[in-house]
C-alpha positions in Angstrom: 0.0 0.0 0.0 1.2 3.7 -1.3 1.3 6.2 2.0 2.5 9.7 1.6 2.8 9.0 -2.3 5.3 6.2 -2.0 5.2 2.6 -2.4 7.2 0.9 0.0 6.9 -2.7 1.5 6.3 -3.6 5.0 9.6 -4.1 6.1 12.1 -1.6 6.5 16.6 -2.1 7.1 17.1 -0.1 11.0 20.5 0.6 10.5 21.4 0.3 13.9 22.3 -2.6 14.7 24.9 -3.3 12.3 27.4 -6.4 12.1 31.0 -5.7 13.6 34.0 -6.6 12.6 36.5 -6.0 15.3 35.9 -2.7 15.9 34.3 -1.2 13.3 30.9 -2.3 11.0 31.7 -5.2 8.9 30.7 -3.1 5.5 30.8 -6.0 3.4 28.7 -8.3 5.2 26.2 -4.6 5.0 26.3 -5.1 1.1 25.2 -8.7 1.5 22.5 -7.6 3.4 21.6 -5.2 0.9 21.8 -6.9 -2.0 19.5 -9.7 0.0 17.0 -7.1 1.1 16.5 -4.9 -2.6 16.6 -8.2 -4.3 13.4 -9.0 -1.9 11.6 -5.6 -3.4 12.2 -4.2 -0.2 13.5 -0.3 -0.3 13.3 1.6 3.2 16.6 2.0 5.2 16.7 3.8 8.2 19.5 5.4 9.8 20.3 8.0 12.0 23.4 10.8 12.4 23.6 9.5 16.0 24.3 5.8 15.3 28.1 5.8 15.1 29.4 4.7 11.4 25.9 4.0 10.2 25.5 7.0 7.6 29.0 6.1 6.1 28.3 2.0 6.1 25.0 2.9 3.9 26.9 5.0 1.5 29.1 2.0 0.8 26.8 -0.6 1.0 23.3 1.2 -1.0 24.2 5.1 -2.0 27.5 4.4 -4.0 25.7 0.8 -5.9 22.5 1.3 -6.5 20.5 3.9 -8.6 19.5 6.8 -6.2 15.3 6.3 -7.3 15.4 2.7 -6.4 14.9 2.9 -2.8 14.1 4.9 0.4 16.8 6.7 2.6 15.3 8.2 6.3 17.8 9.6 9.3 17.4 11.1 11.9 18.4 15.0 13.8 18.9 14.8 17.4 18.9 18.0 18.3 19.5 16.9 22.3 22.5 15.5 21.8 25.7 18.4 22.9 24.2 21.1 20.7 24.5 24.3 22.7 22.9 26.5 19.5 21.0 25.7 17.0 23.7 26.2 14.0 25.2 23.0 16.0 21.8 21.2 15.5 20.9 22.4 12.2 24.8 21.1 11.4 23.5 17.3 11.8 22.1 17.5 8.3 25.1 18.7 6.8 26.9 15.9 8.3 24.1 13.7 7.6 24.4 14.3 3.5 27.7 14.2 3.8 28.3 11.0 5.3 25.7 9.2 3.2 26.3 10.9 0.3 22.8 10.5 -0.6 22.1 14.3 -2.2 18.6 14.3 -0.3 16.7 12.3 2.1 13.3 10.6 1.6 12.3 10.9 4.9 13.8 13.4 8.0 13.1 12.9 11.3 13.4 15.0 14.3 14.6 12.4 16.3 13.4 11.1 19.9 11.0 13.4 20.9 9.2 13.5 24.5 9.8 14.8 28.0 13.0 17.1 28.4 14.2 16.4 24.9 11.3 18.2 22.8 12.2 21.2 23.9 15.4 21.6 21.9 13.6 21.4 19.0 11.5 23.8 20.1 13.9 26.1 21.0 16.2 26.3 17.8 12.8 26.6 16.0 13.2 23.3 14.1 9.7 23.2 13.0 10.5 26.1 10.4 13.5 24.9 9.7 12.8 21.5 8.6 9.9 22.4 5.9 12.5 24.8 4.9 14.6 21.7 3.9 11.7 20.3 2.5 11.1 23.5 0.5 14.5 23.5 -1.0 14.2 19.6 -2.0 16.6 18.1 0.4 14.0 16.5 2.0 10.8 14.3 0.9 9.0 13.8 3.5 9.2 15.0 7.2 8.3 13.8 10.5 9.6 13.0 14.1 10.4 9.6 16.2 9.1 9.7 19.5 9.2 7.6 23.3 6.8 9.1 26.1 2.8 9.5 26.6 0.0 9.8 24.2 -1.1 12.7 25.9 2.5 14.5 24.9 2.1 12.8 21.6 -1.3 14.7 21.4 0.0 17.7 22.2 3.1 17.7 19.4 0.9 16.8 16.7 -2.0 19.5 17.8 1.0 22.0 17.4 2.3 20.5 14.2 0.1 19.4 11.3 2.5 19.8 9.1 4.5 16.7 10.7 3.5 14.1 7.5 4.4 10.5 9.9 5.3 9.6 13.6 8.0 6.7 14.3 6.9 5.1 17.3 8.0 1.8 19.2 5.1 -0.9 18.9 5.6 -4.4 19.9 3.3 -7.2 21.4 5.1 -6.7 24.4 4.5 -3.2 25.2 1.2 -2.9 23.7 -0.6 -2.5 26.8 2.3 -1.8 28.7 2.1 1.3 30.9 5.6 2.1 30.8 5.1 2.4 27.0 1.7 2.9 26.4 2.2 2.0 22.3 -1.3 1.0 22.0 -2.5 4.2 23.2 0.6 5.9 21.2 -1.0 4.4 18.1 -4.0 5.4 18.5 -3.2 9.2 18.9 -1.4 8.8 15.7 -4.3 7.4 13.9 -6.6 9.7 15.5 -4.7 12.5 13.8 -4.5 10.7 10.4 -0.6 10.5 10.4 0.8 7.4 9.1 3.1 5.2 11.4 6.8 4.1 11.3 7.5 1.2 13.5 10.5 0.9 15.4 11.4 -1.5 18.1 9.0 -4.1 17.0 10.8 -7.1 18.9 12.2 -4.7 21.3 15.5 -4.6 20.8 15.8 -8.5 20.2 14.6 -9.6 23.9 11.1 -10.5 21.9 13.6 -13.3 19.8 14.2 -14.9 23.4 10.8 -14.5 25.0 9.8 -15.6 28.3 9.7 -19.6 27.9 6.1 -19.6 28.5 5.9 -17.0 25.5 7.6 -19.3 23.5 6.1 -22.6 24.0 2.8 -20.7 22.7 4.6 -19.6 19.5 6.1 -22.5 18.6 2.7 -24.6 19.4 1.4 -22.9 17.1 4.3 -22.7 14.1 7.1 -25.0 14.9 8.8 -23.9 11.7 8.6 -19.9 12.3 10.9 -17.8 14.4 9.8 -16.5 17.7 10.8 -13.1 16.6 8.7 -13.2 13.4 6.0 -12.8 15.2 6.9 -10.1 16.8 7.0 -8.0 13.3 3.9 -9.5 11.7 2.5 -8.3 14.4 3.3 -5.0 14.4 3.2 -5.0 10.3 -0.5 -6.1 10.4 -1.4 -2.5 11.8 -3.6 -0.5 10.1 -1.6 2.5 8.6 2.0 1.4 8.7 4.4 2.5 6.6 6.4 -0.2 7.2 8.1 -1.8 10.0 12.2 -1.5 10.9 13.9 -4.3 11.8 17.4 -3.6 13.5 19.0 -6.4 11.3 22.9 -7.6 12.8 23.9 -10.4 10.6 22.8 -11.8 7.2 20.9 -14.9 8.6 18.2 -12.2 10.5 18.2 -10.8 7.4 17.2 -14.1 5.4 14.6 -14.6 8.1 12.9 -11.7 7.9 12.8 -11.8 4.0 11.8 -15.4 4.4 8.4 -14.6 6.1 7.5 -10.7 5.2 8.3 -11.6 1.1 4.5 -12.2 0.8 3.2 -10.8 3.6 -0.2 -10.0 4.0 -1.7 -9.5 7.4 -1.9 -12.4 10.3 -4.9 -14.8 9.8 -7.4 -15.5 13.1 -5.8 -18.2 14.4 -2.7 -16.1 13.9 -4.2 -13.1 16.4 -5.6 -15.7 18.6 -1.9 -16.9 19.4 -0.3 -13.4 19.6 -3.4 -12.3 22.1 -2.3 -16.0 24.1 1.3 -14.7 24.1 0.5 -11.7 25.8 -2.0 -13.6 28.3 1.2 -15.3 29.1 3.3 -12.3 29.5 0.5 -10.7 31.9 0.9 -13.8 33.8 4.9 -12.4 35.0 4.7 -11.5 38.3 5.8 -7.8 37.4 6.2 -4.7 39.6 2.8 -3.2 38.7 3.8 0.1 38.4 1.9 2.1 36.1 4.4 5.1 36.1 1.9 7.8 37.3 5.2 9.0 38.9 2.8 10.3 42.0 5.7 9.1 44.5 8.5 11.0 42.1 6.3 14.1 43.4 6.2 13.2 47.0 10.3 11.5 47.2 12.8 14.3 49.5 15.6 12.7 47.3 14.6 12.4 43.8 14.9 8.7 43.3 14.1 7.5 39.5 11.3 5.2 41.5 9.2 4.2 38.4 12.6 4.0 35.9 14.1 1.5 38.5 10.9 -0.4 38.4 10.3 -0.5 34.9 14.1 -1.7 34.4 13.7 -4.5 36.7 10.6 -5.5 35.1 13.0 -6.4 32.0 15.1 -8.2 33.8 12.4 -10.6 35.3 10.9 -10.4 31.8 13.9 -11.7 29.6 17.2 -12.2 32.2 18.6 -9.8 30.1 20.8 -8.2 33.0 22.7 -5.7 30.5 19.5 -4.3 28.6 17.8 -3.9 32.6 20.8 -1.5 33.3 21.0 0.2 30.3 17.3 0.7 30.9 18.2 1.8 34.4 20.7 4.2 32.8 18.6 5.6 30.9 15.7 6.2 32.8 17.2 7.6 36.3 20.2 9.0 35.7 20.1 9.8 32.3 16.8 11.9 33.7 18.7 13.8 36.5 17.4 11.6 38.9 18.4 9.8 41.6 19.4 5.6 41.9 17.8 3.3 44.3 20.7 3.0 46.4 20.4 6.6 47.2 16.7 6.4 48.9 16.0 7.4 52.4 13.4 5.3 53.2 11.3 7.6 54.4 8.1 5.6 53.2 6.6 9.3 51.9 6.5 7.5 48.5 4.3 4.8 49.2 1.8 6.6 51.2 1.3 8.4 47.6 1.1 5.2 45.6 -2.1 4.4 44.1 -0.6 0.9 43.7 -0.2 0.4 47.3 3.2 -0.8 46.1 6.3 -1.8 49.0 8.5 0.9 46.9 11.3 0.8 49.8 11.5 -3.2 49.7 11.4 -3.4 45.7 14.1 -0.6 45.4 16.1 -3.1 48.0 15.6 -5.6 45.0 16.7 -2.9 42.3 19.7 -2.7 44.2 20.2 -6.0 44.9 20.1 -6.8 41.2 20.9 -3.8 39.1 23.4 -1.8 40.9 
């Protein structure tokens, strides 16, 4: 299906993820990748100027071997990251043309929008300057990625219209999660006719390795699929997708990917009925259930990233993933300004405030315990 006036298949290259060699990305084992993926009929590559050699491994591997028409080029402009002025933002898209060599960019994002970091763009007046871009034919189509509430997401698209798409992160997983809210991400998006990109649709791989409850429902029900294929069906059977990035490392996720979106066209009942029984047994995890009003953030003397700490060791029951629960922990406390658990007072203020009635001070024991 043609959105925004292009034609472009439901699964999309996320140049994130790229294969290493030693040190650096393995560019030729990129090209095989490539070659695999256009020879597929797919055409949508997504990079970013803040994903460290990507821009340069797609000039190699697509810019510099394949006619320019013959497929789709997005990145990305984080205005957040150590730009003091907005000539230092508005720089990113120099370097951005430079390193991919691509003469213009199908799509543009404003990348990772939501709490503190919207605001940059904001401030450097980015919304004028990006349909200037667009004016002057260096860019396509323009739009934003974005991680936080619907209700924010509401507010960025009521103040934009001219944004053409949202990137959001969809996946079975966080569907109804609170943490994530996609579902209700989704929705806002649809509600304000704006076609989605997905990212993150098996969450940054921990949906490959599921829970083994998770997976013994998958495989029941297709011994012969992957347990991450299901992940992007679902997310590609979405009404109004663009199409779906997969963060592809190596050229056997590659093949599988090709293998089961070639002839994709939208996940049968029986299908659905399997994905909902999945996420039955995903609710079934005893989690932390911490719906991140944040009311105890409000009430806490210290500052303590309460609902960050939870949420991170929530992954780790979820998938025993110990590195992705701290870089979640990272991220969410102190790469917010706030405190970590092992710096609570105990005071107990917090969980007088909890809707939840949750023990905050023995789980943040358990986030030091197993975290830090």
């Amino acid at each position: 299906m043609a959105y925004l006036g292009e034609e472009i298949r439901k699964l999309g290259f996320g140049l994130m993820r790229l294969p290493q060699k030693g040190d650096a990305i393995d560019v030729e084992q990129v090209k095989e990748m490539v070659d695999l993926f256009m020879g597929a009929g797919f055409t949508y590559f997504d990079t970013a100027w803040a994903y460290a050699g990507s821009e340069d491994a797609i000039r190699q591997a697509l810019v510099e071997r394949y006619p320019r028409e013959s497929y789709q080029l997005a990145t990305k402009n984080a205005a957040w990251i150590d730009c003091k002025t907005k000539e230092e933002a508005y720089a990113q898209f120099d370097t951005s043309l430079a390193q991919t060599g691509a003469g213009y960019f199908d799509f543009y994002l404003l990348h990772n929008l939501g709490e503190g970091r919207t605001r940059y763009f904001d401030d450097y007046d980015m919304w004028s300057w990006i349909q200037e871009k667009k004016k002057a034919g260096l860019i396509r189509h323009i739009g934003f990625s974005f991680h936080s509430t619907p209700e924010e997401l509401e507010k960025i698209l009521s103040a934009h219209p001219e944004m053409e798409f949202v990137q959001l992160q969809i996946n079975y997983a966080d569907w109804e999660n609170p943490a994530v809210q996609s579902k209700g991400c989704y929705e806002v998006a649809r509600r304000y006719g704006k076609p989605v990109i997905i990212m993150e649709p098996v969450k940054g791989g921990m949906l490959a390795t599921p829970p083994q409850s998770v997976r013994e429902v998958l495989k029941a029900a297709e011994p012969e699929s992957s347990v991450a294929s299901w992940a992007v069906r679902f997310a590609a059977d979405l009404e109004g997708v663009i199409t779906v990035l997969s963060g592809m490392s190596n050229v056997e996720q590659m093949k599988d990917n090709l293998s089961y979106m070639k002839d994709f066209t939208g996940l049968t009942v029986d299908q659905k009925k399997t994905l909902a029984r999945a996420q039955e047994e995903l609710k079934k995890i005893p989690l932390i259930p911490c719906t991140t009003c944040d009311y105890c953030a409000k009430v806490c003397p210290v500052g303590v990233g309460i609902s960050g700490s939870f949420t991170a060791m929530n992954y780790l029951t979820l998938y025993g993933d110990l590195a992705a629960a701290r870089h979640q922990e990272d991220w969410l406390v102190s790469g917010h300004g706030l405190k970590r658990a092992d710096e609570c007072s105990e005071c107990g203020a917090c969980e007088e405030a909890c809707p939840q009635h949750i023990k905050i001070r023995e789980e943040l024991v358990r986030v030091r315990e197993a975290l830090l």
